[in-house]
C-alpha positions in Angstrom: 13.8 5.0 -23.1 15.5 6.5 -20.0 19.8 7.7 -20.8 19.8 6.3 -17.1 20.1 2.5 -17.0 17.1 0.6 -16.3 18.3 -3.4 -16.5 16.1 -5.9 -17.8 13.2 -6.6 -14.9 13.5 -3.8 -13.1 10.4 -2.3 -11.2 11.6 1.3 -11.5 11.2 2.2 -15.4 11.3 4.8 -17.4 7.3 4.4 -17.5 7.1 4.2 -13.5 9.0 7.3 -12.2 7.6 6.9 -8.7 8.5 9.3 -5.7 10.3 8.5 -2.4 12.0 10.2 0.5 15.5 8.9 1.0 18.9 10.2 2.8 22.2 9.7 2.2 25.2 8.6 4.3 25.2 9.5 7.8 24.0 13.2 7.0 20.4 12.8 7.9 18.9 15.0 5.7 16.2 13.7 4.3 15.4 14.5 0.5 12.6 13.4 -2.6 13.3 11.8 -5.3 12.5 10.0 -8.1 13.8 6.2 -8.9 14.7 5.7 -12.0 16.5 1.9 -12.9 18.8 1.3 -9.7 19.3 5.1 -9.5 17.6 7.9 -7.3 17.0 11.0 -9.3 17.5 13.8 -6.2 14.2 16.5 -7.6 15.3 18.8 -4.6 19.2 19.1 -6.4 17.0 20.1 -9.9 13.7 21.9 -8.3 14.8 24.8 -10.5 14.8 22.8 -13.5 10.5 22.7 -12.7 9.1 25.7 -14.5 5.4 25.2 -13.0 4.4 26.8 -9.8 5.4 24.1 -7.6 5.1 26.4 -4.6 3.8 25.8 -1.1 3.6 28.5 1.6 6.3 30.1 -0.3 8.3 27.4 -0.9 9.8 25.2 -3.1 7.7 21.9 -2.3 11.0 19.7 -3.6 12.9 21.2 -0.8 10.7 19.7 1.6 11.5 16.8 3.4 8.2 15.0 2.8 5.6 14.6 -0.4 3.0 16.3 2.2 3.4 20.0 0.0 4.2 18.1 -2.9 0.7 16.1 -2.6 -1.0 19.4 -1.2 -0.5 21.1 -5.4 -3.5 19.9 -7.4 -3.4 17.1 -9.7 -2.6 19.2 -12.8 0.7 20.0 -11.1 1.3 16.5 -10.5 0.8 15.9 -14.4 2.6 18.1 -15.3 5.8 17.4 -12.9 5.9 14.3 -14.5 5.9 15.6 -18.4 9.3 17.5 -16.7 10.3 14.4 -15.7 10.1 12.2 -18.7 11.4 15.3 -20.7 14.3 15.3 -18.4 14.9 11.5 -18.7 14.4 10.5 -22.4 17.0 9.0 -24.0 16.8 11.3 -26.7 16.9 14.5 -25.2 21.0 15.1 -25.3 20.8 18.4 -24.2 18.7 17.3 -20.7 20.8 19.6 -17.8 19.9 16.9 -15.9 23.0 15.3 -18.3 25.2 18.0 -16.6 24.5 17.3 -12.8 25.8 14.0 -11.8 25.4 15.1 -8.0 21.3 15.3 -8.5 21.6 11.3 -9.8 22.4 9.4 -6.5 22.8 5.2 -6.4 19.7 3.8 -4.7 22.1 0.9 -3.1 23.5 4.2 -1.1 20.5 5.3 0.3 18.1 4.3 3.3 14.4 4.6 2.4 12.0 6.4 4.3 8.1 7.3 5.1 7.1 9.1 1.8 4.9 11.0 3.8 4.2 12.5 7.2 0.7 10.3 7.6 -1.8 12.4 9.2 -4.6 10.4 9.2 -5.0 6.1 8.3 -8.5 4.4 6.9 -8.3 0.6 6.5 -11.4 -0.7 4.1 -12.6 -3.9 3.7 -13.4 -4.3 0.1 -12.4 -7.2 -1.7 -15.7 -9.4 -1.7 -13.5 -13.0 -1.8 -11.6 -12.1 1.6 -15.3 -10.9 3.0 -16.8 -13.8 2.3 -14.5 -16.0 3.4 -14.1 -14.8 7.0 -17.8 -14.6 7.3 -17.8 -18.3 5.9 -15.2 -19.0 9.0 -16.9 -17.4 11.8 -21.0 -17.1 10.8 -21.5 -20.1 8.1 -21.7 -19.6 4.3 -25.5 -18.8 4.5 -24.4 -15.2 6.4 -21.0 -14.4 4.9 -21.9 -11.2 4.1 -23.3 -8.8 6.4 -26.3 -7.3 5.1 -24.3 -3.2 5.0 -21.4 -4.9 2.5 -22.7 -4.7 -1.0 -24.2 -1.4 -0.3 -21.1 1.1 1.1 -17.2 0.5 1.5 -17.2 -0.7 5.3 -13.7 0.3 6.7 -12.3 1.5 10.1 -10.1 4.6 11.1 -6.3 2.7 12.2 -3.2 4.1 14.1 -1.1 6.6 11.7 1.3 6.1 14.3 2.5 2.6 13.3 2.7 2.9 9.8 6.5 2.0 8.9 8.3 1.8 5.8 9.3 -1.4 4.5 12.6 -2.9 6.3 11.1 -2.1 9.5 11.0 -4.9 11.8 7.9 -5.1 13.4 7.4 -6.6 17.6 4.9 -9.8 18.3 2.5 -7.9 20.3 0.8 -8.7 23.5 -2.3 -8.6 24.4 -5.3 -10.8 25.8 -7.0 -13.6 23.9 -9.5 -15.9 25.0 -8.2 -19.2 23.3 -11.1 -21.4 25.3 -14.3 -19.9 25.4 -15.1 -21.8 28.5 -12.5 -20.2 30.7 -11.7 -16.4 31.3 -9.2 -14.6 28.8 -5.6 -14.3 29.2 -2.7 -12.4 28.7 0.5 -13.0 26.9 2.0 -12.8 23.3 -0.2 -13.3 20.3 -0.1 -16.6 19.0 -1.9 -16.4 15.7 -0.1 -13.7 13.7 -0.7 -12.9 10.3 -0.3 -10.9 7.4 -2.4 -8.8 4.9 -1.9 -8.2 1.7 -3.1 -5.0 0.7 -2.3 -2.0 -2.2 -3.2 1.8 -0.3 -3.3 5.1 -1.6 -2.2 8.7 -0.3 -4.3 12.0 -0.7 -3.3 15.0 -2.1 -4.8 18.0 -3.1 -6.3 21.1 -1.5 -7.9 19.7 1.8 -11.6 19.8 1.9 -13.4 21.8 4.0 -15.0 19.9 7.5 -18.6 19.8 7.1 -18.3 21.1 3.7 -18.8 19.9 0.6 -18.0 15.9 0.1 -15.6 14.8 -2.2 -17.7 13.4 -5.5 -17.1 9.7 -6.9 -16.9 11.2 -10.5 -14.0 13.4 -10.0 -12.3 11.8 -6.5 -9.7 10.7 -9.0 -8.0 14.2 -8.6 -7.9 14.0 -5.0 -5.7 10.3 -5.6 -1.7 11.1 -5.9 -0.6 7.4 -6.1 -0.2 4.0 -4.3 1.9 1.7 -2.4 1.6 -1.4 -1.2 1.0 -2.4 2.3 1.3 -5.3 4.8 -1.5 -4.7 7.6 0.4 -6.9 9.9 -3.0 -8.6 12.0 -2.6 -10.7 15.5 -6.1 -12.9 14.8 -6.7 -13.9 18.4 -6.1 -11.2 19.8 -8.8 -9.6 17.1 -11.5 -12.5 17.9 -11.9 -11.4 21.6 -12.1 -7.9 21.4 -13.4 -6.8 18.3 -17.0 -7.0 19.4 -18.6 -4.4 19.3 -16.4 -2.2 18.1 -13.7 -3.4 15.8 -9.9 -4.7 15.5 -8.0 -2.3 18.0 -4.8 -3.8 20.0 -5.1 -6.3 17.2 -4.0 -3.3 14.4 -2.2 -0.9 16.4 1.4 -2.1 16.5 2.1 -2.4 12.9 1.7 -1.7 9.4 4.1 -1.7 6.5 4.1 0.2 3.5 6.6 0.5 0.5 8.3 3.6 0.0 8.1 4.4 -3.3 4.4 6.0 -4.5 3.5 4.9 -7.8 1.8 7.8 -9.6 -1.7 6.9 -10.9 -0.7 8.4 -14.2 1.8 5.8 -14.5 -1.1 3.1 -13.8 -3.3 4.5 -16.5 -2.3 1.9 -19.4 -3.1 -0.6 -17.0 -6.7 0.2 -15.9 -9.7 -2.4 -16.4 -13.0 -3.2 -15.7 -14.3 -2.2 -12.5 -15.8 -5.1 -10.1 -19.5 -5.8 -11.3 -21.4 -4.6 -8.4 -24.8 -5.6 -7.7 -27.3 -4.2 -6.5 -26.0 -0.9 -8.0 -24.7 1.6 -5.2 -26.8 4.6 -3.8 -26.3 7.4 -6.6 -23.4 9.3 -4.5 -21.1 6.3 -5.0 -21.6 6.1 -8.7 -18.8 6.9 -11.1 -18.9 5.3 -14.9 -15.0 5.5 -15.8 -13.1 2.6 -15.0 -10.5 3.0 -12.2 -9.5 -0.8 -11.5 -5.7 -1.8 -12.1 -4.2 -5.0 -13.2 -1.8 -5.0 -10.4 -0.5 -9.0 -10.0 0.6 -9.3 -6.3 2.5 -11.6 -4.6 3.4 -12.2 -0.7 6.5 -14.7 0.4 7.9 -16.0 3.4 11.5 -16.1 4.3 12.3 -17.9 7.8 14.9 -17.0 9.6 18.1 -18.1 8.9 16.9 -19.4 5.3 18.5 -18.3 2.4 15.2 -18.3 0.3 11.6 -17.0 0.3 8.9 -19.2 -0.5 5.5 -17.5 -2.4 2.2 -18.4 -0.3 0.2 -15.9 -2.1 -0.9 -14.7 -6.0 -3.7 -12.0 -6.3 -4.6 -9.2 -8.1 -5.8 -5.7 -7.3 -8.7 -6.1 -9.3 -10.6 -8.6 -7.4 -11.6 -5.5 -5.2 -15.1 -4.7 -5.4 -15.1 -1.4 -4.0 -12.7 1.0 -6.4 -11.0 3.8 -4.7 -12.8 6.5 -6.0 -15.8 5.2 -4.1 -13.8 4.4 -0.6 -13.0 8.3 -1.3 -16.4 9.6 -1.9 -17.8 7.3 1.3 -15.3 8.5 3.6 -15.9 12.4 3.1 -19.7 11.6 2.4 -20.2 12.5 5.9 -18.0 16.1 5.2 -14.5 14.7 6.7 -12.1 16.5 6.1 -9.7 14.8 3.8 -6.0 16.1 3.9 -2.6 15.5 1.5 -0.9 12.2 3.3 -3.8 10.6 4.5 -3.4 6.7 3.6 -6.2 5.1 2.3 -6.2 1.2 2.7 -8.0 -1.6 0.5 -8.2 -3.9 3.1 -7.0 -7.5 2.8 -7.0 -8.3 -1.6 -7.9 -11.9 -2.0 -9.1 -13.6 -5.2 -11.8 -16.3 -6.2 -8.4 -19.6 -6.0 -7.2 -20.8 -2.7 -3.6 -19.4 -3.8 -5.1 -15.9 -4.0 -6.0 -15.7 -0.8 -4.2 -12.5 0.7 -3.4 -13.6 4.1 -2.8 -17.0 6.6 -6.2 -16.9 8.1 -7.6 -18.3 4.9 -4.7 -20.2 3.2 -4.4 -21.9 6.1 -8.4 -21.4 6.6 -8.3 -20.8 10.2 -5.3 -22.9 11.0 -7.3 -26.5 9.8 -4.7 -26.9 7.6 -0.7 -26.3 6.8 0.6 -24.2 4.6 4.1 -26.0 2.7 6.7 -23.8 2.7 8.5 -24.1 -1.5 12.0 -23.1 -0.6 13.8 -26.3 0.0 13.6 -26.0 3.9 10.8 -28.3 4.4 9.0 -26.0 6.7 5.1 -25.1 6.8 3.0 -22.4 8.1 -0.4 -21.8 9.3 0.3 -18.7 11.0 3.6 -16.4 11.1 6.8 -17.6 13.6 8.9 -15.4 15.3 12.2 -14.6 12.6 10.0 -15.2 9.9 10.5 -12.0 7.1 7.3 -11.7 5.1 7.6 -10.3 1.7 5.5 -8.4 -0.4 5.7 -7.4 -4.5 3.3 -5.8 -7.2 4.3 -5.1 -10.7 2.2 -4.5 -13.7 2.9 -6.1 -17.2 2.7 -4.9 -20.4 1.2 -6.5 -24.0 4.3 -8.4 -24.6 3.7 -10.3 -20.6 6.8 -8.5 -19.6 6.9 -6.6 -16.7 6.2 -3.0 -17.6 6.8 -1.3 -13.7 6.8 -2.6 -10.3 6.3 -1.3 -6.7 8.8 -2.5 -5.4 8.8 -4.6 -2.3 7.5 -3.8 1.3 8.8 -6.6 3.9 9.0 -7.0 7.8 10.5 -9.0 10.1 8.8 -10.3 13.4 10.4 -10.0 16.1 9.4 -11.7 19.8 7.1 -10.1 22.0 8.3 -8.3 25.1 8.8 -10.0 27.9 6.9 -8.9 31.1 
């Protein structure tokens, strides 16, 4: 539907249309763009082709180097960016300008991705209720899985904005002190039980709230959502089980999390909402909404060793095994009158599903390292947690009624590298 090529399979579709920040060459300069097939449709080369106030402190906010003033218009302007867009695009518009300006249509195999954001601010939740449970299971016993605060608010954490890379990045085995026999005192070196998460998170936009103002309400937090990307919350687990009491993961987070650059719009995701998680009891009034805003998002996460010349899939979910939906992680976190600001990242938390091959990260496929984890690409190998060299791959796509796919995300990988040396 797209006079630009999409090939059979692609994530990047006529129907998708998500937005990046890429440069070119050894120029530097860092533009937004749109993807479009294996092409990168440069929106600061056609900003004048956009007859809606897409201003921002005066400027053009497709001249900026970032989504941030992009994000920062209201979702009305994001709408109806996108109508430009499609107008722009269709196969059957011959007289698009866009025919006219090969420079603004750039090859996406030329281009390095970058963050599609300048992240201010980073909230991790904890909201799918088969990942929850099966922790608790692990360390308290399936009689206290749950803690008594879960079914009753979005439990989540504030993480390092710092360390958020985009995908390709490799990312360091980090140090730290663990306590590997609880008879003996703790001790320092690399982490030995590192792990991924597979996770979908979503970026802020629109005018920032007021602090101590007004909270942002369930029913209409959906204006306040520009669009998602997927995310690998990279998680070093015994580092985590010695010093997360009493106050949470901290040197067991901090050194690196992965996201995919391309932001998937939520108007694209519209024809594939569902049901939202049956929640019971019901939630305290203020985190009530009755659309639906769940997504039949399949995900997948694989591991490629290093040196092998295949990945293997460890991992199927879906996005809609989360309990919580993101309007209500929204309307929780500014409940309290947080200021909420375009390019914050919102996290789900890990995404795990009801089947073992579900489960969204090594802790429980390999549930707590009491069993391995075969390896399906010929090499033999098996996991219970992540080696050094080992690339870890993440993908999300969406299908349509005909089970093909109708738009991806892309991927978001990482490889590990070994821990300093001290």
């Amino acid at each position: 539907m797209s006079w630009i090529a999409v090939p059979e399979g692609c994530d990047f579709t006529y129907a998708n249309l998500p937005y990046g920040v890429f440069s070119v060459g050894d120029e530097g300069r860092r533009r937004i763009g749109v993807a479009v097939g294996e092409s990168i449709v440069d929106l600061g080369a056609i900003k004048h082709l956009f007859s809606g106030p897409l201003m921002k402190d005066n400027q053009n906010v497709f001249g900026e180097p970032t989504l941030n003033a992009f994000m920062g218009l209201t979702h009305r302007h994001w709408a109806e960016t996108r109508e430009t867009l499609k107008k722009l695009l269709a196969a059957d518009n011959a007289g698009s300008p866009l025919r006219t300006m090969p420079e603004a249509v750039v090859k996406m195999s030329s281009a390095k991705m970058h963050l599609p954001a300048s992240i201010g601010d980073y909230t991790d939740f904890y909201s799918s209720v088969d990942h929850a449970t099966n922790v608790g299971t692990m360390f308290r016993g399936k009689d206290n899985a749950l803690m008594p605060n879960w079914k009753h608010l979005p439990v989540g954490y504030h993480g390092r904005a710092s360390s958020v890379v985009v995908s390709g990045t490799p990312v360091r085995r980090p140090n730290g002190q663990t306590r590997p026999d609880d008879t003996a005192p703790p001790v320092f070196g690399p982490c030995r039980l590192l792990d991924f998460e597979l996770e979908a998170a979503f970026f802020i936009g629109g005018p920032e709230n007021e602090l101590g103002g007004a909270p942002i309400p369930a029913a209409s937090a959906h204006e306040r959502i520009f669009g998602m990307v997927l995310m690998n919350d990279w998680s070093a687990r015994d580092i985590q089980k010695w010093e997360y009491v009493p106050l949470g993961p901290f040197g067991a987070k901090n050194f690196g999390t992965s996201i995919s650059p391309w932001v998937v719009s939520m108007e694209a995701l519209g024809p594939f909402t569902v049901d939202n998680y049956s929640q019971d009891p019901s939630p305290l009034p203020y985190l009530r909404h009755q659309d639906r805003y769940n997504f039949d998002i399949e995900l997948e996460v694989a591991i490629q060793p290093d040196g092998a010349e295949a990945s293997s899939v460890v991992c199927k979910s879906n996005f809609r095994h989360l309990y919580w939906t993101m309007k209500q992680q929204l309307a929780h976190h500014s409940i309290t009158g947080c200021n909420m600001r375009p390019g914050d990242l919102l996290a789900s938390g890990t995404i795990s599903g009801p089947e073992e091959q579900s489960f969204g990260s090594m802790l429980e496929l390999s549930w707590r390292g009491s069993r391995s984890v075969p390896l399906k690409n010929n090499s033999g190998e098996e996991r219970k947690f992540l080696k050094d060299g080992d690339k870890v791959i993440i993908r999300g796509f969406c299908k349509g009624s005909d089970g093909k796919k109708a738009l991806g995300f892309g991927r978001v990988d990482g490889k590990i590298l070994p821990a300093n040396k001290f």
